[in-house]
C-alpha positions as CSV (number, residue, x, y, z in Angstrom):
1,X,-27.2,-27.1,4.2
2,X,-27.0,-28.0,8.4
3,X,-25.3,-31.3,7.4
4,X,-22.4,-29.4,4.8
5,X,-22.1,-26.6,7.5
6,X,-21.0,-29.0,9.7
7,X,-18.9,-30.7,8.1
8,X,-17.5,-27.4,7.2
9,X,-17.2,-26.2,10.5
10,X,-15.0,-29.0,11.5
11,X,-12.9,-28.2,8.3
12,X,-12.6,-24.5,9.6
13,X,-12.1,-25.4,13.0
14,X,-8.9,-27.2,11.8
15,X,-8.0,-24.7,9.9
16,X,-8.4,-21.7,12.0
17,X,-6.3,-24.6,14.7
18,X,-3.5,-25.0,12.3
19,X,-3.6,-21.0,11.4
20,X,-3.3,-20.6,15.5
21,X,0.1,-23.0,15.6
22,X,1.2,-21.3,12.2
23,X,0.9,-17.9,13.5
24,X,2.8,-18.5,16.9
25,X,6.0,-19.9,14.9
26,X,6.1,-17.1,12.5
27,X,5.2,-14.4,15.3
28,X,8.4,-16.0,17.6
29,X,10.6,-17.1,14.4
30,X,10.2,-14.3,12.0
31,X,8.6,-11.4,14.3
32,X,6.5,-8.2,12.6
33,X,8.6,-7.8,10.1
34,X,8.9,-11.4,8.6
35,X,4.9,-11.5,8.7
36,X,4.8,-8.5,6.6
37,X,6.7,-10.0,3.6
38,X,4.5,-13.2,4.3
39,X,1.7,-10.8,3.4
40,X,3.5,-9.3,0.5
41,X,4.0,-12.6,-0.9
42,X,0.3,-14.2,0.0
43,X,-1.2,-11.3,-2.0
44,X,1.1,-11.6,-5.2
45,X,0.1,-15.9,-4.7
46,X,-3.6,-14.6,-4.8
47,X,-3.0,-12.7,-8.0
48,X,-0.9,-15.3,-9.9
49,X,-3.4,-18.0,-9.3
50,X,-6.0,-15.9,-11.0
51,X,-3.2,-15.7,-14.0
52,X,-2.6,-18.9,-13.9
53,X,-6.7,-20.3,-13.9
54,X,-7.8,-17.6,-16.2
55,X,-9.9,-16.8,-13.7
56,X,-12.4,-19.7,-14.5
57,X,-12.9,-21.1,-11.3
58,X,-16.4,-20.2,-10.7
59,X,-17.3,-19.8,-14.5
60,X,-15.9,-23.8,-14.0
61,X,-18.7,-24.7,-11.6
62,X,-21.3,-23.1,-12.8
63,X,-21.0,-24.9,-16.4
64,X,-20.4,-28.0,-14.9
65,X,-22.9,-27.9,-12.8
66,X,-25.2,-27.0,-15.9
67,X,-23.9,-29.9,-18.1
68,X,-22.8,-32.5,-15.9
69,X,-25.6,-34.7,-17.4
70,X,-24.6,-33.7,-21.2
71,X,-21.4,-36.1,-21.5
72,X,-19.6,-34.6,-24.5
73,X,-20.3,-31.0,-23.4
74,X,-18.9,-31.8,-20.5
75,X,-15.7,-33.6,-21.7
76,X,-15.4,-31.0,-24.0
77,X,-15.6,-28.5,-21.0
78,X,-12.7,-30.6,-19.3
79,X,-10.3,-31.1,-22.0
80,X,-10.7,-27.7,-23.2
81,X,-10.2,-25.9,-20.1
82,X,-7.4,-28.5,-18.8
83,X,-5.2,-27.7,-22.0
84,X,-5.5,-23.8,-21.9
85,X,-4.9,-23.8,-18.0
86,X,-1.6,-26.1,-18.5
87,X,-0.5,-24.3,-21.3
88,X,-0.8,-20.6,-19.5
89,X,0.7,-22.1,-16.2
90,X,3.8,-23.6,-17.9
91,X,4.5,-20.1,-19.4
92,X,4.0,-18.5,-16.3
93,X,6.5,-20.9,-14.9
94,X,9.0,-19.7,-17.1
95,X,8.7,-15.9,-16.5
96,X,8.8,-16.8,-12.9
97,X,12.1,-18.8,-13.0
98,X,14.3,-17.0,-15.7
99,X,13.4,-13.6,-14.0
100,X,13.0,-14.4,-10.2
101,X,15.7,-11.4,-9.5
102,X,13.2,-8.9,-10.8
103,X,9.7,-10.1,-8.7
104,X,11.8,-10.5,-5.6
105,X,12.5,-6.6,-6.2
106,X,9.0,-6.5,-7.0
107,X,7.6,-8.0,-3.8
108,X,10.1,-7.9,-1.4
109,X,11.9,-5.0,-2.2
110,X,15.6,-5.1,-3.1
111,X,16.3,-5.0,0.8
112,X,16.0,-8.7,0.9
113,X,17.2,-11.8,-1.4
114,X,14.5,-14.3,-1.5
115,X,14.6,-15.0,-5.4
116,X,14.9,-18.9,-4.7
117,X,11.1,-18.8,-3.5
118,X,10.3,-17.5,-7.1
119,X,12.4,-20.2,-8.6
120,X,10.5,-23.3,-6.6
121,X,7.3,-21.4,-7.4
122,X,8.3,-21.5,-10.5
123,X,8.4,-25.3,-10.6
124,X,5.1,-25.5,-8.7
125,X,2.5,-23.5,-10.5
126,X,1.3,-26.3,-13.3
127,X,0.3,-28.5,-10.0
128,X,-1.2,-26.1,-8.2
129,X,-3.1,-24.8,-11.4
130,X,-4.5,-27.8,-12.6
131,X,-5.4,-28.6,-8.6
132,X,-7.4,-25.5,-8.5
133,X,-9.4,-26.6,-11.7
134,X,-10.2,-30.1,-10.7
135,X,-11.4,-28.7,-7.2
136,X,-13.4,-26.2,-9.4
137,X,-15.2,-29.5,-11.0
138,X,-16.0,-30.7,-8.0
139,X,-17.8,-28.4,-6.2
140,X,-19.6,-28.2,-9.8
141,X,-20.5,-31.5,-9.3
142,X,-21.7,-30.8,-6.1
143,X,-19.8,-33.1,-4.4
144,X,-20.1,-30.8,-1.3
145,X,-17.8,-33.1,0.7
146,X,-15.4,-34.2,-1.0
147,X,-14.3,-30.6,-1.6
148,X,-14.5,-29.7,2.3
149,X,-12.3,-33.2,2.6
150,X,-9.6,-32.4,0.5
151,X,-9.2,-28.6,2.4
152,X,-9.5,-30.5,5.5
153,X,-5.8,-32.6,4.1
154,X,-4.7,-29.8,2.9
155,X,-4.7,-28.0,5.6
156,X,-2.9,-31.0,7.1
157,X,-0.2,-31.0,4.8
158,X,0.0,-27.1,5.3
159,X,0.7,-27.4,9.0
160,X,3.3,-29.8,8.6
161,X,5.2,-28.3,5.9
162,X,4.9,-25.0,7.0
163,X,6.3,-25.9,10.9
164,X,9.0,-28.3,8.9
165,X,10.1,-25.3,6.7
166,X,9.9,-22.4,9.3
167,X,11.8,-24.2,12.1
168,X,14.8,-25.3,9.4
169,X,14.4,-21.8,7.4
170,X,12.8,-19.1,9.6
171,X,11.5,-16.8,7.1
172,X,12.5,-18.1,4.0
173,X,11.2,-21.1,5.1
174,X,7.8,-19.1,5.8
175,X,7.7,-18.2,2.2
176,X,9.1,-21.8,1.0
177,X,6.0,-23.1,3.3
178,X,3.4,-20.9,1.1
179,X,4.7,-21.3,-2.4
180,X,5.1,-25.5,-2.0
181,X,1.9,-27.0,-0.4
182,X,-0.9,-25.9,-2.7
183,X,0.7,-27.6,-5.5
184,X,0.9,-31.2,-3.3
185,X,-2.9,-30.4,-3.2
186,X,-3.2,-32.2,-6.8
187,X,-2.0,-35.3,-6.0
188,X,-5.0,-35.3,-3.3
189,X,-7.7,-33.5,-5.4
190,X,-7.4,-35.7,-8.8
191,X,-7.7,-39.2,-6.8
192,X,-11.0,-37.8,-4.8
193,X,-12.3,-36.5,-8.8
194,X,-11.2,-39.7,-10.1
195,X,-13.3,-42.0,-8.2
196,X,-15.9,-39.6,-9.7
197,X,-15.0,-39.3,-13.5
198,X,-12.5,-40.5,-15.9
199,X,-10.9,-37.5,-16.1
200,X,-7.7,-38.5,-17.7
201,X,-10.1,-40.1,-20.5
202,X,-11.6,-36.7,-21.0
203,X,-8.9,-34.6,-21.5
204,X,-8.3,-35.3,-25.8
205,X,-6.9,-32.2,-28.2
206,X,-9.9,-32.8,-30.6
207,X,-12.2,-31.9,-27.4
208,X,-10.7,-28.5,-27.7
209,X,-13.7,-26.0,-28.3
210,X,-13.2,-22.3,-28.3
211,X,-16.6,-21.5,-27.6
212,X,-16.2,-22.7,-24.4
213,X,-13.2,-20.4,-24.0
214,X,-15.6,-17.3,-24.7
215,X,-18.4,-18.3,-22.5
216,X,-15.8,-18.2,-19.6
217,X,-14.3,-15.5,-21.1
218,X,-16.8,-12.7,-18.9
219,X,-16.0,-15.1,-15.5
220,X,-12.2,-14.3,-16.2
221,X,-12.5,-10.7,-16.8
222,X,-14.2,-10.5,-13.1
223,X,-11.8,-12.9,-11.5
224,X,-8.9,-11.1,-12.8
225,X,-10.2,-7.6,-11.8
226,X,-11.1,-9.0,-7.9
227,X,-8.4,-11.6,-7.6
228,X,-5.5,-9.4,-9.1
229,X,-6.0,-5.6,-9.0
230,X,-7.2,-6.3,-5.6
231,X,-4.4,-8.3,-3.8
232,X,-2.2,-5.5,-6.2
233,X,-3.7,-2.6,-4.4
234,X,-3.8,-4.3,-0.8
235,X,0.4,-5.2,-1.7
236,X,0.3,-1.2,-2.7
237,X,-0.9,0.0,0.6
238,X,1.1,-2.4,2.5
239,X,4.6,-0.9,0.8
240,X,2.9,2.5,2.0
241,X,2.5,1.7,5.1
242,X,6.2,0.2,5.2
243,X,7.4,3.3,3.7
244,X,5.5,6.0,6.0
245,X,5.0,4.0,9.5
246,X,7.6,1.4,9.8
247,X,7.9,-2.7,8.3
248,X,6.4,-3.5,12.2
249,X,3.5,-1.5,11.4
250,X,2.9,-3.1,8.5
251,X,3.7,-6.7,10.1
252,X,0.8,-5.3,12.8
253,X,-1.9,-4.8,9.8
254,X,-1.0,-8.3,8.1
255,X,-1.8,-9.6,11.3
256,X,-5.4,-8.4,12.1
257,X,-5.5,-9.7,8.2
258,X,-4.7,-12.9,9.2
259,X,-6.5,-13.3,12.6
260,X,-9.8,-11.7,10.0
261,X,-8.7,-14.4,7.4
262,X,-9.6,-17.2,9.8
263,X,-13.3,-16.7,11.0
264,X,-14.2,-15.5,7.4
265,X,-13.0,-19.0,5.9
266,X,-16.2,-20.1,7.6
267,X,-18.8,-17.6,5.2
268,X,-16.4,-17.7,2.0
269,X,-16.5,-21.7,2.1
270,X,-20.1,-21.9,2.7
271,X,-20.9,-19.3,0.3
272,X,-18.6,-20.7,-2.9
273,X,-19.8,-24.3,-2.1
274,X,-23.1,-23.8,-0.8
275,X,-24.9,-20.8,-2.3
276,X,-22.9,-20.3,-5.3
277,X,-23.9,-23.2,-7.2
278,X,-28.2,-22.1,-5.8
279,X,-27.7,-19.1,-7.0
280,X,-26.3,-20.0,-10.4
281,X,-29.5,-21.9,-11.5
282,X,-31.9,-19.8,-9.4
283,X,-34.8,-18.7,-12.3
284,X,-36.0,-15.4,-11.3
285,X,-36.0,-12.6,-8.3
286,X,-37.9,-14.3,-6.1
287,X,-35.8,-17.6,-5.9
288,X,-32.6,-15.4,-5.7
289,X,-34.6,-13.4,-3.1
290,X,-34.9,-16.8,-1.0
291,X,-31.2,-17.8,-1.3
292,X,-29.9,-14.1,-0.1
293,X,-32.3,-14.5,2.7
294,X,-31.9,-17.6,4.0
295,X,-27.5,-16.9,3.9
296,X,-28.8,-13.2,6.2
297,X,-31.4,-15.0,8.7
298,X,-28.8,-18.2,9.3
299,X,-25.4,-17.4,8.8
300,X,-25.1,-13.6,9.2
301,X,-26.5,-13.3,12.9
302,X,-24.1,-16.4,13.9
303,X,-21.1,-14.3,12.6
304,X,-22.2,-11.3,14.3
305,X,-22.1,-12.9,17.5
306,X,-18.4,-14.5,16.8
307,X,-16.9,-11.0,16.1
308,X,-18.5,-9.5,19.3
309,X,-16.7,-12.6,21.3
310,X,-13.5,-12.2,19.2
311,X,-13.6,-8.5,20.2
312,X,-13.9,-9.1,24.0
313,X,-11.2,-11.6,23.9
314,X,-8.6,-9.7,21.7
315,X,-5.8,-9.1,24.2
316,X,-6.1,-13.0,24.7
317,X,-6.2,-13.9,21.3
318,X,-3.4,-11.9,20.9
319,X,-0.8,-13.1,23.5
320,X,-2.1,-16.6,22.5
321,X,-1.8,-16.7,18.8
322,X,1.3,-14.2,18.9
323,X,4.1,-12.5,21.2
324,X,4.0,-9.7,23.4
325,X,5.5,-8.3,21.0
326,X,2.2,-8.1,18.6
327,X,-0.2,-6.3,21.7
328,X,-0.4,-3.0,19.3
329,X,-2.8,-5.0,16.6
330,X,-5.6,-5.0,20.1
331,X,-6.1,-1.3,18.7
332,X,-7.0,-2.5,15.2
333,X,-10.2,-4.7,15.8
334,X,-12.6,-2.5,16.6
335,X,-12.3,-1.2,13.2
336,X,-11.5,-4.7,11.4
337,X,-14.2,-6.3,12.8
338,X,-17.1,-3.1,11.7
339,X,-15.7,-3.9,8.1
340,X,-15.7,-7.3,8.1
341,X,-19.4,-7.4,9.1
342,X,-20.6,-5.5,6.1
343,X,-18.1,-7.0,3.8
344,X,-19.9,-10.7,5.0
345,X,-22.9,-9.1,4.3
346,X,-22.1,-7.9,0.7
347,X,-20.6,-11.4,-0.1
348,X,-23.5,-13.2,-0.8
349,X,-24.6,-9.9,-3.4
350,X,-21.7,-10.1,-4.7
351,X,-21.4,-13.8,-5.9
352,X,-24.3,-12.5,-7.5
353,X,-22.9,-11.3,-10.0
354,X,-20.8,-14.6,-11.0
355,X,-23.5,-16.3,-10.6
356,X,-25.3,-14.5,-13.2
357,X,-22.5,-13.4,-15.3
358,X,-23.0,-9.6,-14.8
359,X,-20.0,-9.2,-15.8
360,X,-20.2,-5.0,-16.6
361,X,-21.7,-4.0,-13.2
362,X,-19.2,-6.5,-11.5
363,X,-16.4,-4.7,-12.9
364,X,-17.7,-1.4,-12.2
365,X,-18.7,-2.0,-8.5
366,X,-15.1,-3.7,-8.1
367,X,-13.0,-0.8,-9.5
368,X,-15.2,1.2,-7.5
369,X,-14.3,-0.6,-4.2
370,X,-10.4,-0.9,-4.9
371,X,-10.2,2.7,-6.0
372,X,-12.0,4.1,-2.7
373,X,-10.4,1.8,-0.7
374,X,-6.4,2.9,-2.1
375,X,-7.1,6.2,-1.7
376,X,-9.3,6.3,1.6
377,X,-6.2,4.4,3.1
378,X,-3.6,7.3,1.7
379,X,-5.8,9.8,3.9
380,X,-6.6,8.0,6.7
381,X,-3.0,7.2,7.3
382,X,-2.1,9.9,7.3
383,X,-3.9,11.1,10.1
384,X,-4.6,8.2,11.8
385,X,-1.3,6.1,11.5
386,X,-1.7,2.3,11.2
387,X,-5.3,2.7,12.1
388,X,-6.3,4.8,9.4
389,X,-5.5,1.6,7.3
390,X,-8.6,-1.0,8.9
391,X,-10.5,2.4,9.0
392,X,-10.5,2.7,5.5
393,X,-11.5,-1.1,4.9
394,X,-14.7,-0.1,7.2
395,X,-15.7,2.6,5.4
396,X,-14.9,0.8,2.0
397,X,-17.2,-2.3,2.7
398,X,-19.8,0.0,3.9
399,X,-20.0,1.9,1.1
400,X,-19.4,-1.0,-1.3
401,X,-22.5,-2.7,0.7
402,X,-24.9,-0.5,0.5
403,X,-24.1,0.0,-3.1
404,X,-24.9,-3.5,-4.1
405,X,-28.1,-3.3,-1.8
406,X,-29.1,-0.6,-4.2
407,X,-28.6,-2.4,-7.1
408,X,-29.8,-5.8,-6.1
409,X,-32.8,-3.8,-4.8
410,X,-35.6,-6.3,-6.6
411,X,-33.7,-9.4,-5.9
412,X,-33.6,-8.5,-1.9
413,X,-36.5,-7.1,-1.2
């Protein structure tokens, strides 16, 4: 675990670097308001890549990491999953290209004509579909990293297109940025699986076996209510903040989004390449028990600590990542950082419940959580302006926390 942390670290590091140069371009180039239809858009990305994958991602590593020693389960596995993921993806593409009008109303409102983005994204979903899978495979593999290497070049090709396209298009260039490097991802991923497998050799229509279609079946129906409904309701919130507080205000709260999205790459990596696949052939309580407490005694106290530093050094972080122009989000961490602390701590709960295909309770816990958290925001908004928003995060993860505590009860403790 120390030696994949590190390496980890170092991919983090960059990418929280290259989030840092990102961030100052589009907080000079396409101010508040362009960073809140970046938002718009990375949320509808989150939800179409959950489309477009079925959801299967961790359903993917936890059967390959079953049967990577069975060879013709896991061709079968490969081919099967490769042909339904191409085939959903390349109808996707079309709805996204012969109606790009319609989601650029969608997302962007009708204020602004972006429907090109849709168009390219249209052409770069199969890529960035399949890349998703064969990273999946990977880390079911356990070829720890090789997955951390192909987000450290990724990340490299991110920073370079994104600069590229924001200098030449400002903020369509932004959105260009977002929509076009996950998709050169595959070209990277498949030659780091292929020195693995022959995948190409695997993937035959005879393979095709729907069984394995319904065993994933549960993993898509949570990775469709989490990875859709959610970015759905945070894109929901975000049009009500633009309509009652302002597009600025809104541009404020998808930047402490971003600035949180950084130092919680660290835990979310570690956790989906790390402790997912322990927790997926842990036996019983007690070896679950181990795994939630060895994530809580090593990597919760080390984040605690970063979010009390980050919370001293906001102003600095602010003028440093941003403008001037961005010194209102200082008011917002207090708030962001109390929620992000319990929501690190229910992660590890929560992967849980892939791990063990509880699919029901999943489903329950996550409708719960979305639910509380659209309608806390309404009210706290309302009487605490753009604060009211992070607010209602806090009080979400708490709730949402102490929740899973209770029903993890004989696995914790």
């Amino acid at each position: 675990m120390f030696k994949i942390t590190s390496l980890n670290s170092f991919s983090v590091g960059l990418k929280i670097g290259i989030g840092l140069i990102t961030s100052k371009i589009l907080a000079v180039f396409v101010g508040p308001g362009g960073m809140a239809l970046v938002g718009n858009l990375r949320n509808f990305l989150t939800s179409l890549e959950s489309i477009s994958t079925l959801g299967f991602q961790n359903g993917i590593v936890k059967y390959v990491a079953e049967n990577q020693k069975n060879k013709s389960e896991f061709q079968k596995i490969l081919a099967t999953v490769f042909i339904s993921l191409l085939t959903v993806a390349i109808i996707l593409s079309f709805v996204l290209y012969f109606f790009a009008t319609f989601w650029n109303d969608k997302i962007f409102n009708n204020h602004f004509d972006f429907s090109i983005v849709f168009r390219v994204l249209a052409l770069a979903l199969p890529w960035y579909a399949v890349s998703v899978f064969l990273l999946a495979v990977l880390n079911g593999l356990s070829q720890f990293k090789k997955v951390i290497w192909i987000n450290i070049i990724g990340n490299l090709i991110g920073l370079l297109a994104s600069v590229f396209m924001i200098l030449q298009f400002k903020t369509l260039g932004a959105l260009l940025a977002i929509v076009i490097t996950p998709a050169l991802l595959f070209f990277v991923t498949f030659y780091f699986l292929n020195k693995e497998i022959n995948f190409l050799g695997s993937i035959r229509l005879h393979l095709f076996d729907f069984k394995i279609i319904k065993n994933l079946s549960s993993y898509s129906l949570m990775a469709l209510i989490s990875s859709v409904f959610g970015p759905i309701v945070f894109l929901a919130i975000r049009n009500n903040v633009i309509q009652e507080l302002g597009i600025d205000q809104a541009g404020f709260w998808e930047t402490i989004t971003r600035i949180s999205s950084y130092y919680l790459m660290f835990v979310s990596t570690i956790l989906t390449v790390y402790f997912l696949p322990k927790l997926s052939v842990a036996q019983n309580n007690q070896e679950t028990k181990t795994i939630f407490w060895r994530f809580y005694k090593s990597i919760l106290p080390v984040f605690i600590l970063g979010v009390i530093v980050i919370y001293f050094a906001r102003f600095f972080i602010i003028q440093l990542l941003f403008t001037k122009e961005f010194l209102p989000v200082t008011s917002l961490f207090i708030w962001q950082l109390t929620g992000d602390v319990f929501k690190v701590a229910s992660l590890i709960l929560g992967y849980n419940f892939f791990a063990k295909k509880l699919t029901k309770a999943f489903i329950f816990f996550e409708i719960f959580s979305l639910s509380l958290l659209y309608v806390s925001s309404i009210v706290f908004i309302k009487y605490y302006g753009i604060q009211g928003v992070v607010m209602a995060q806090a009080f979400d993860n708490l709730v949402y926390f102490s929740a899973l505590c209770l029903y993890f009860r004989k696995s914790l403790f």
